[in-house]
Z-matrix of the N, CA and C atoms (Angstrom, degrees):
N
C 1 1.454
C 2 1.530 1 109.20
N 3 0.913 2 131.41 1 114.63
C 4 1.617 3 147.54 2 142.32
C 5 1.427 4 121.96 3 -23.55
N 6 1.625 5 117.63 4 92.10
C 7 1.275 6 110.37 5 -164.66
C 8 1.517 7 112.38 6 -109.65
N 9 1.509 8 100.61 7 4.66
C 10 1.550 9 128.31 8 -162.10
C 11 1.765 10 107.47 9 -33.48
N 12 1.808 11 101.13 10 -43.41
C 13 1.224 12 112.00 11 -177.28
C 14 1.743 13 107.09 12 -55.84
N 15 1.201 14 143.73 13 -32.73
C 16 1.282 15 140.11 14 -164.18
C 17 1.747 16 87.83 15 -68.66
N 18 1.201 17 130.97 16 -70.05
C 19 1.367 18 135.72 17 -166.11
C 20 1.505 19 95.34 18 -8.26
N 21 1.582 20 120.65 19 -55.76
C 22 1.344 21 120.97 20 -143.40
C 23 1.557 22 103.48 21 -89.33
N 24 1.297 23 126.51 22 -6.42
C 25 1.405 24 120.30 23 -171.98
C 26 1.478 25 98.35 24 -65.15
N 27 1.581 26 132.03 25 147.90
C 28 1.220 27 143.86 26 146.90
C 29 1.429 28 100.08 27 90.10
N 30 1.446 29 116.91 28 14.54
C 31 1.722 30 118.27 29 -164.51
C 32 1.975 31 100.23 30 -86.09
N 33 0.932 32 102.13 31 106.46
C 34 1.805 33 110.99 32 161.70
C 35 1.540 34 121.23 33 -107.22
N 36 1.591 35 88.99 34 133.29
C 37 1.590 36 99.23 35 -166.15
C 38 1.693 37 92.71 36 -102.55
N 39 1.252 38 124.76 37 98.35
C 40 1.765 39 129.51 38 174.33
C 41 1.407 40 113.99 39 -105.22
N 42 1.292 41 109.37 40 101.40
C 43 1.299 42 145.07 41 166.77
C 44 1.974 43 84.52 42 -10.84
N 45 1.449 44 107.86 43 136.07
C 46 1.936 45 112.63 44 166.74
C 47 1.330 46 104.95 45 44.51
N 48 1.517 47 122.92 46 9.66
C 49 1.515 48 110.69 47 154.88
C 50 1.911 49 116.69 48 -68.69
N 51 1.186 50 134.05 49 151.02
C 52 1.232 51 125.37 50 148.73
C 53 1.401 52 132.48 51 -79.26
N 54 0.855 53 144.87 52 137.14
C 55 1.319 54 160.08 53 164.59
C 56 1.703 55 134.41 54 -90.13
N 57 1.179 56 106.79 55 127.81
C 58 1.458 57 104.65 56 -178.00
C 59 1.845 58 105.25 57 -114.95
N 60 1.679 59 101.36 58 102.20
C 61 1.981 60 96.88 59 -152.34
C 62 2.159 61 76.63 60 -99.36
N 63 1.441 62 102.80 61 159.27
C 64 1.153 63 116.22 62 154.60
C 65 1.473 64 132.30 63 -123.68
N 66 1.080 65 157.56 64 19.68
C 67 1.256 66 151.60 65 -171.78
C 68 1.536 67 128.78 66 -31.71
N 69 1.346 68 117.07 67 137.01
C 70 1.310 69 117.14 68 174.26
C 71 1.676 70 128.41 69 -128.05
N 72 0.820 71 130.00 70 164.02
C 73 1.773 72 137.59 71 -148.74
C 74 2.015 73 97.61 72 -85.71
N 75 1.087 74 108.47 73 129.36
C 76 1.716 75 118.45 74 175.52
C 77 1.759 76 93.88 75 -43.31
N 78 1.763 77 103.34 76 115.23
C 79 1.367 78 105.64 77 157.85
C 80 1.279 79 90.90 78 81.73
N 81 1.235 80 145.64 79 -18.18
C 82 1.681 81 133.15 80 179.98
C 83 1.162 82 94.03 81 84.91
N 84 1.437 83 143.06 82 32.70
C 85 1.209 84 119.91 83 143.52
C 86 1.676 85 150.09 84 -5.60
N 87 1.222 86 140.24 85 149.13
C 88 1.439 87 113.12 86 162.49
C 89 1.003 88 96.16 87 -110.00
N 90 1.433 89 140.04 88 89.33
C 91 1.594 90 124.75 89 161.66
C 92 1.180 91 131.75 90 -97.21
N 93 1.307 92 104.99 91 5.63
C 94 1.896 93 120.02 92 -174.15
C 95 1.633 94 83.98 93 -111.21
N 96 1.405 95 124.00 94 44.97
C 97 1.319 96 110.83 95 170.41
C 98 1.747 97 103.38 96 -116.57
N 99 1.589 98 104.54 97 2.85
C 100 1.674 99 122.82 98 -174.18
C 101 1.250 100 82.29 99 -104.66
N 102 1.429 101 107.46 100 131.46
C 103 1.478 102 126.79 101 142.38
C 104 1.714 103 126.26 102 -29.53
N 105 1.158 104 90.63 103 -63.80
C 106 1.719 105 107.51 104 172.61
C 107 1.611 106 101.14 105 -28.59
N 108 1.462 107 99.37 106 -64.11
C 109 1.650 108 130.49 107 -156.80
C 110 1.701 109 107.88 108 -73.07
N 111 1.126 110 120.40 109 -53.67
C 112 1.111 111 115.18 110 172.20
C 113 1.319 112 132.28 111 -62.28
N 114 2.085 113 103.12 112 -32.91
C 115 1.608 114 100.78 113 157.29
C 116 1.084 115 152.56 114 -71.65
N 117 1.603 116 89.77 115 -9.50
C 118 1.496 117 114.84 116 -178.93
C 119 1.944 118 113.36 117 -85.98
N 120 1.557 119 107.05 118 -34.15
C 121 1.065 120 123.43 119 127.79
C 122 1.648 121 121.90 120 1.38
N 123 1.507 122 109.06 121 -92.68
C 124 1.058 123 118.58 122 -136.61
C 125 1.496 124 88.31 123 -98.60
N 126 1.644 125 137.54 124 -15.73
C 127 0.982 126 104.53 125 174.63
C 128 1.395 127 134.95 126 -105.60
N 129 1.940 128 101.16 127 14.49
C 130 1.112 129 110.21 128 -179.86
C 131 1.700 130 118.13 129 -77.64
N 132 1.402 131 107.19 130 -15.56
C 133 1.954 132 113.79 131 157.10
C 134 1.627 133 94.82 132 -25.01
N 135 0.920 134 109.83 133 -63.65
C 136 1.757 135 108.00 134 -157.38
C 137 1.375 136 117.83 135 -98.29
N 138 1.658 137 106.35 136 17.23
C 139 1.665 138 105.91 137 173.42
C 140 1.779 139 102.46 138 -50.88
N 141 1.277 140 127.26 139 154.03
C 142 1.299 141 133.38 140 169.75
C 143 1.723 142 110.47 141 -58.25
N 144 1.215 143 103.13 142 -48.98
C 145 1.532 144 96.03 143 -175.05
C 146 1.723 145 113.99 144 -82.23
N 147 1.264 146 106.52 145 -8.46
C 148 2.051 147 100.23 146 162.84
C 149 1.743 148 85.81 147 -92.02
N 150 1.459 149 130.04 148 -38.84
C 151 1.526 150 91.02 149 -149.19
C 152 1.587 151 112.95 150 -93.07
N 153 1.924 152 116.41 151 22.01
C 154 1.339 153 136.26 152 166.35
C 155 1.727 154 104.27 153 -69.62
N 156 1.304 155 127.99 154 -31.76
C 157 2.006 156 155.95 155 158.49
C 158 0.907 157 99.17 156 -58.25
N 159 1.329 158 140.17 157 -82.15
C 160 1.193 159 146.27 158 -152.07
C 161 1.456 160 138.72 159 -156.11
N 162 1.056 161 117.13 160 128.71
C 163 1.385 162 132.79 161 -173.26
C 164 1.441 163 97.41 162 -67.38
N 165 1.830 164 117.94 163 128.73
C 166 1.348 165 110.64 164 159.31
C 167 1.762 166 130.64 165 -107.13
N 168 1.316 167 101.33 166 118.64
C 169 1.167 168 85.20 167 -179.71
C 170 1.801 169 147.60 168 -124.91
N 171 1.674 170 78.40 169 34.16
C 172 1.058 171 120.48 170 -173.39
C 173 1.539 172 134.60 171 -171.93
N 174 1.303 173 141.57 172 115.69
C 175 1.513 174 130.06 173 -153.21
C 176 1.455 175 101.46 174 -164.54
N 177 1.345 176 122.82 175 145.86
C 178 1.484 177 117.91 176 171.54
C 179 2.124 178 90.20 177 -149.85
N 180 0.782 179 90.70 178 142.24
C 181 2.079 180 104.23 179 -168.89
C 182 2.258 181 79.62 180 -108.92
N 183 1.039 182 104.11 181 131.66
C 184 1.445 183 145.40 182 -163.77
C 185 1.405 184 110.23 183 -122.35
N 186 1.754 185 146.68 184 105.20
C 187 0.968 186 140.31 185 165.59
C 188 1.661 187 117.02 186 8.37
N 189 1.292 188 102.80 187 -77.28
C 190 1.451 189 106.04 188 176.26
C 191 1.555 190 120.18 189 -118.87
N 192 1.500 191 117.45 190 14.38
C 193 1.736 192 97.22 191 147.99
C 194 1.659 193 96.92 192 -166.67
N 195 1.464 194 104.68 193 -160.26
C 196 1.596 195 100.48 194 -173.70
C 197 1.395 196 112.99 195 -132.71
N 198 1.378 197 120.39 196 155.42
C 199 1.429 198 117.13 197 156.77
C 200 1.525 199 103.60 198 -98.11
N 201 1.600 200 115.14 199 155.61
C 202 1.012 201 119.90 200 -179.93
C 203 1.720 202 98.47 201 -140.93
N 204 1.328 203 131.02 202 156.11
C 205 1.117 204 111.40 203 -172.38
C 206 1.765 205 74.12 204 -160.69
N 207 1.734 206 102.17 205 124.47
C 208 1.454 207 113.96 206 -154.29
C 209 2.180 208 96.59 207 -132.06
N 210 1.508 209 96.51 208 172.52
C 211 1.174 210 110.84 209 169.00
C 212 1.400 211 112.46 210 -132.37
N 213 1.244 212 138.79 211 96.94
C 214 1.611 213 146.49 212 -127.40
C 215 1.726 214 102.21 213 -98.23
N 216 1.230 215 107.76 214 103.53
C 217 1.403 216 124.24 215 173.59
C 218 1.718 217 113.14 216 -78.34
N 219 1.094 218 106.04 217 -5.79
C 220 1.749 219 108.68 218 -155.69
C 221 1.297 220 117.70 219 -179.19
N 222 0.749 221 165.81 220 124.36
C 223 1.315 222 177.99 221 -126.44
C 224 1.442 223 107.08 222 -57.60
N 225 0.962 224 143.70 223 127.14
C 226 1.303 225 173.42 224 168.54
C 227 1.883 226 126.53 225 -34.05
N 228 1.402 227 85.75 226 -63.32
C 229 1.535 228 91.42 227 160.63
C 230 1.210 229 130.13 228 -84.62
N 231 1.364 230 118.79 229 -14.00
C 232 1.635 231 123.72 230 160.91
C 233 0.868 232 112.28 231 -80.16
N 234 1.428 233 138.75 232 -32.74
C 235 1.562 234 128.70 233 168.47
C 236 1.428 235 112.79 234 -45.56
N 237 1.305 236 104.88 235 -86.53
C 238 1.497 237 108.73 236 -178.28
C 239 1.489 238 114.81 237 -52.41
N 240 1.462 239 129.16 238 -11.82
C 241 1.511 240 107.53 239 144.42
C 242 0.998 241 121.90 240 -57.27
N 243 1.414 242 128.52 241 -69.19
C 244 1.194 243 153.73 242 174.41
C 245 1.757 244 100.13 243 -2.32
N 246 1.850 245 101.30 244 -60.05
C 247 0.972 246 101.64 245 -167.97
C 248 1.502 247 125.37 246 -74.81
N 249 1.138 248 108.06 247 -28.47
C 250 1.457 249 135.90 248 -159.06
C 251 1.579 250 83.19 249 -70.70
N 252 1.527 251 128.83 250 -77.86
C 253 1.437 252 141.98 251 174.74
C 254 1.593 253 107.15 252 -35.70
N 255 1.210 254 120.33 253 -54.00
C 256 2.055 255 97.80 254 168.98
C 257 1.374 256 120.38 255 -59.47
N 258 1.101 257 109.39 256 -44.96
C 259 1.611 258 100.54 257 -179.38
C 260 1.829 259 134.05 258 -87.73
N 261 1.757 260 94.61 259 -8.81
C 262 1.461 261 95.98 260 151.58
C 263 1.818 262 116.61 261 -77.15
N 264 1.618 263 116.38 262 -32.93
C 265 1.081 264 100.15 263 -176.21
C 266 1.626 265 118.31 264 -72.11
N 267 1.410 266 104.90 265 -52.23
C 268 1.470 267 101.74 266 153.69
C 269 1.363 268 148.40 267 -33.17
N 270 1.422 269 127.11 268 -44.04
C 271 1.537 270 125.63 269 129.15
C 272 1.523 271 128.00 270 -34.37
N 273 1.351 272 103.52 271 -48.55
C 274 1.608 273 117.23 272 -178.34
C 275 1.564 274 109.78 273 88.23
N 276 1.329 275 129.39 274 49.25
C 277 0.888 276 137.77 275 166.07
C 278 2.101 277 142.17 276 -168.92
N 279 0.828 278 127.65 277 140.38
C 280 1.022 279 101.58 278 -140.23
C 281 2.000 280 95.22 279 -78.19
N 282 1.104 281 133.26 280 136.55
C 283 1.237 282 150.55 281 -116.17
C 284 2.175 283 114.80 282 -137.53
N 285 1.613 284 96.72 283 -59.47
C 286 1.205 285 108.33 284 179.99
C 287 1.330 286 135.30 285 -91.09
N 288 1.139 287 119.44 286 129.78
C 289 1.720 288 100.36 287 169.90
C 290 1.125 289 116.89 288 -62.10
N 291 1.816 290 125.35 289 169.86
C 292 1.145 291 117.39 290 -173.46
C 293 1.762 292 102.27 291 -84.18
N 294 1.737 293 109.62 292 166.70
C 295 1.320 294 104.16 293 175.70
C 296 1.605 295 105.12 294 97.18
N 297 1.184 296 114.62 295 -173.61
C 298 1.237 297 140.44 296 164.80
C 299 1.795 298 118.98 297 -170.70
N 300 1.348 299 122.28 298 -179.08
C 301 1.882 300 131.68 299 155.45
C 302 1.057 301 97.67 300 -109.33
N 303 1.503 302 115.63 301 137.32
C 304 1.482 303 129.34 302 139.65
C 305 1.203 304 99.31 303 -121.77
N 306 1.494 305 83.63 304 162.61
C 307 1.615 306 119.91 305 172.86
C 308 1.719 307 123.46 306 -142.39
N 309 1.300 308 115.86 307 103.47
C 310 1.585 309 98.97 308 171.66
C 311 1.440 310 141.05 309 -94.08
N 312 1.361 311 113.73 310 118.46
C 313 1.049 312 99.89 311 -173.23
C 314 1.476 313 131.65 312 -90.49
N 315 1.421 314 108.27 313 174.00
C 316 1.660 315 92.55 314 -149.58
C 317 1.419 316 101.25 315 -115.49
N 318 1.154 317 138.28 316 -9.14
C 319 1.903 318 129.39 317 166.47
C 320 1.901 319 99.88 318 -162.19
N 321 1.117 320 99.37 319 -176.17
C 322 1.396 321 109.19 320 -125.51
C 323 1.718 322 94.70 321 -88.99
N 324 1.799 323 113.31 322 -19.69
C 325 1.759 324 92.59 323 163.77
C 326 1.322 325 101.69 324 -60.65
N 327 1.645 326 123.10 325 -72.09
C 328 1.749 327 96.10 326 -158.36
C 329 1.642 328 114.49 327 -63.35
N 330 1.140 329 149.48 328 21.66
C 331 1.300 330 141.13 329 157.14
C 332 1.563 331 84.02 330 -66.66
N 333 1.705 332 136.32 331 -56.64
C 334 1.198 333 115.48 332 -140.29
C 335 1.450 334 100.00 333 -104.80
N 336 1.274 335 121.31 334 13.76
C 337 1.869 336 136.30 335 151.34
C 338 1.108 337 98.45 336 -84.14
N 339 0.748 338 135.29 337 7.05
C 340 1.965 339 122.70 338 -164.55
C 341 1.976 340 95.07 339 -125.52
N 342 1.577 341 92.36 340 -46.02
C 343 1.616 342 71.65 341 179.18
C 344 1.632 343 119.16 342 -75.25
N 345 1.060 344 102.68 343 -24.16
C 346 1.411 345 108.30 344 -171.53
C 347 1.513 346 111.35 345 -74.00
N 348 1.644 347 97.96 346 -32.91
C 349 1.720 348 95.93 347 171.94
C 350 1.685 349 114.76 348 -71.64
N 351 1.429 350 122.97 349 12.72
C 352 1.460 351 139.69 350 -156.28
C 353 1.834 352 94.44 351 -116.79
N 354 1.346 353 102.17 352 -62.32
C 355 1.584 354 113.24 353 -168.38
C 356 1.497 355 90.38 354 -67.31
N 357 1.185 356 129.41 355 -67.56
C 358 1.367 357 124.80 356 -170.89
C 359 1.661 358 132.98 357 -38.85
N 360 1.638 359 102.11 358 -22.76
C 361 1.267 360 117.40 359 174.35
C 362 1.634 361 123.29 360 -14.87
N 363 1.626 362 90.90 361 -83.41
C 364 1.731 363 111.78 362 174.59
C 365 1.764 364 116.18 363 -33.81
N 366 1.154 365 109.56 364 -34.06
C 367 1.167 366 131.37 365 -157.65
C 368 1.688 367 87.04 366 -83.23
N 369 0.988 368 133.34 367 -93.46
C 370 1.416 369 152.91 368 149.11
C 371 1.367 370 104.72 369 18.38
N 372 1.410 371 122.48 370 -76.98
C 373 1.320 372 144.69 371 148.45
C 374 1.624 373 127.47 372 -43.32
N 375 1.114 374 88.32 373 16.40
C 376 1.600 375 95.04 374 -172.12
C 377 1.453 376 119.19 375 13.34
N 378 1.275 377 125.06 376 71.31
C 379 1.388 378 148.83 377 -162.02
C 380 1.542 379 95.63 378 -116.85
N 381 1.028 380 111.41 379 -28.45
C 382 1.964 381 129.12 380 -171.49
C 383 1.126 382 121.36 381 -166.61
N 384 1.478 383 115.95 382 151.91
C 385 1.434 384 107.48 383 -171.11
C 386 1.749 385 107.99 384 -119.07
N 387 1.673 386 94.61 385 12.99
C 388 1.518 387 105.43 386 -175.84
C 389 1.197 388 111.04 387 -147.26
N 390 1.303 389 136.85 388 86.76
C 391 1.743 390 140.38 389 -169.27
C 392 1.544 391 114.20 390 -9.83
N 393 1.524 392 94.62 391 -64.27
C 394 1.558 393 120.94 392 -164.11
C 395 2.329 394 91.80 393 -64.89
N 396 1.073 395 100.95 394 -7.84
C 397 1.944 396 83.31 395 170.99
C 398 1.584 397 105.13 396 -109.23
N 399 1.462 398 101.91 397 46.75
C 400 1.624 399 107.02 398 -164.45
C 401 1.247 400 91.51 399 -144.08
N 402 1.358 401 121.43 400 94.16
C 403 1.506 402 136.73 401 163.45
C 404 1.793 403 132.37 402 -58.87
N 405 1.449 404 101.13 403 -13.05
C 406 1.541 405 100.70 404 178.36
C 407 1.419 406 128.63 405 -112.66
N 408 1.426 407 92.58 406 43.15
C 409 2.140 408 109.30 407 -179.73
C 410 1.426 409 103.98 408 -132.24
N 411 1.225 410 91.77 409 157.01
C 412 1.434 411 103.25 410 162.94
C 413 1.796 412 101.50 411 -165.45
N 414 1.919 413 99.15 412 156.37
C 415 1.486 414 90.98 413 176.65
C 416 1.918 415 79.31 414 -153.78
N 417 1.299 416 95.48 415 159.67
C 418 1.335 417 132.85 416 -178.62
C 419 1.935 418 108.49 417 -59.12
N 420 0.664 419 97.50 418 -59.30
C 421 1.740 420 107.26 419 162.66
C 422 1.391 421 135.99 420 -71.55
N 423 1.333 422 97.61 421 37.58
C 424 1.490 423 103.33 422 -179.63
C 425 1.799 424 98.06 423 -116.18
């Protein structure tokens, strides 16, 4: 059963709020485990028409989904369409589950718990045992 619709109950999109969004791949896929895929991934954060939504300032692309940790120019659920829709079309396939997590955070330590709980991912996942040999992050404070 498809519960995707609950995600959205209580969801507010506040103009210069930050956001901590999560999305993940139809079925848990691994498709950010292709090069192709993961770069394509990572550079759609900054397509023009998601980054008119949202400021990124923080993101790491995950085998099968992403953290994104944003500064909300525009409405919320169009962003992360926005985003979700370039990089399935760009792959060429349809890619995401429906839905997404947010989270907003509310002053400026957890913005900088939030990124770090973002960069640390790979690590976590034992995907790497050294950030910097981990090609699909980036954060604003580096």
């Amino acid at each position: 059963m498809n519960r995707s619709h609950l995600l959205r109950q209580g969801r507010n999109s506040i103009p210069n709020a930050h956001y901590l969004v999560t999305a993940t791949t139809h079925r848990r896929q691994q498709v950010f485990t292709n090069f192709d895929n993961a770069c394509c991934a990572s550079r759609h954060f900054y397509h023009p028409r998601v980054s008119e939504l949202a400021t990124t300032f923080a993101f790491v692309v995950m085998p099968d989904h992403i953290h994104w940790l944003i500064q909300l120019n525009g409405d919320l659920s169009e962003a992360v369409r926005r985003y979700k829709t370039y990089v399935s079309l760009n792959i060429g396939k349809r890619l995401w589950q429906d839905g997404f997590h947010d989270r907003m955070i509310k002053d400026e330590t957890s913005l900088r718990a939030a990124a770090r709980y973002i960069v640390a991912n790979p690590l976590r996942a034992n995907l790497v045992e050294d950030i910097r040999k981990y090609g699909y992050w980036n954060a604003v404070w580096l």
